[in-house]
Phi, psi and omega in degrees: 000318181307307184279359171261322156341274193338302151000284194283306189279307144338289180313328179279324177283011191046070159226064198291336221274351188250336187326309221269317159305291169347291175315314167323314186268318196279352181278304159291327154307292183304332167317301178302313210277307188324287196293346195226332184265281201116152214298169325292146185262091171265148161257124142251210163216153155192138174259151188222151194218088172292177172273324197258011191229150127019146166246125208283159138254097192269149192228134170207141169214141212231123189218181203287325209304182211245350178064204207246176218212105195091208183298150173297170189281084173264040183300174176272138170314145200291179175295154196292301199266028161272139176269001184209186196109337222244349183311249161001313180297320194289299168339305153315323189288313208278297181318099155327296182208148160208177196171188191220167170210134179271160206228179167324302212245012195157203206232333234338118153249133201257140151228165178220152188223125223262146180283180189261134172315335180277007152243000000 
């Protein structure tokens, strides 16, 4: 559902050329937040625009769990024959910048992406 919202929402804002990545990222994040935070899991999208910057895409997914405790987990990639690990790295890979904050009621992990200058 996350990655078609995603989709869904790109295609409207004509920033289809990011659909894949996105899905990508909001997809691994809800992955994480569903196995390691706990319910309710929500995502967003919002775009941002400074006077001296760029204009952004922040991916934010928000869950109950209590998060990590200091800098997020920037581990070495898992073994060829793990099924599981490699999420963050793709985030990283994808992702301008991202990061997490921990909240009152949960957690939030954020990435951000830079738009393509023609729109």
């Amino acid at each position: 559902m996350a990655r078609r919202h995603v989709a869904e929402q790109l295609q409207t804002w004509n920033l289809k050329t990011l659909i894949s990545d996105v899905a990508l990222i909001v997809s691994e994040l809800v992955t994480n937040a569903i196995m390691h935070g706990g319910g309710p899991v929500r995502h967003s999208l919002r775009l941002t625009s400074l006077p001296d910057r760029a204009t952004s895409l922040r991916v934010e997914v928000v869950d109950s769990g209590r998060g990590w405790d200091g800098a997020a987990p920037r581990s070495p990639f898992a073994d060829a024959d793990e099924c599981h690990g490699r999420g963050l790295h793709l985030v990283d890979a994808l992702a301008a910048e991202w990061g997490h904050e921990v909240l009152n009621d949960g957690h939030t992990v954020w990435a951000d992406l830079a738009v393509p200058a023609a729109v």
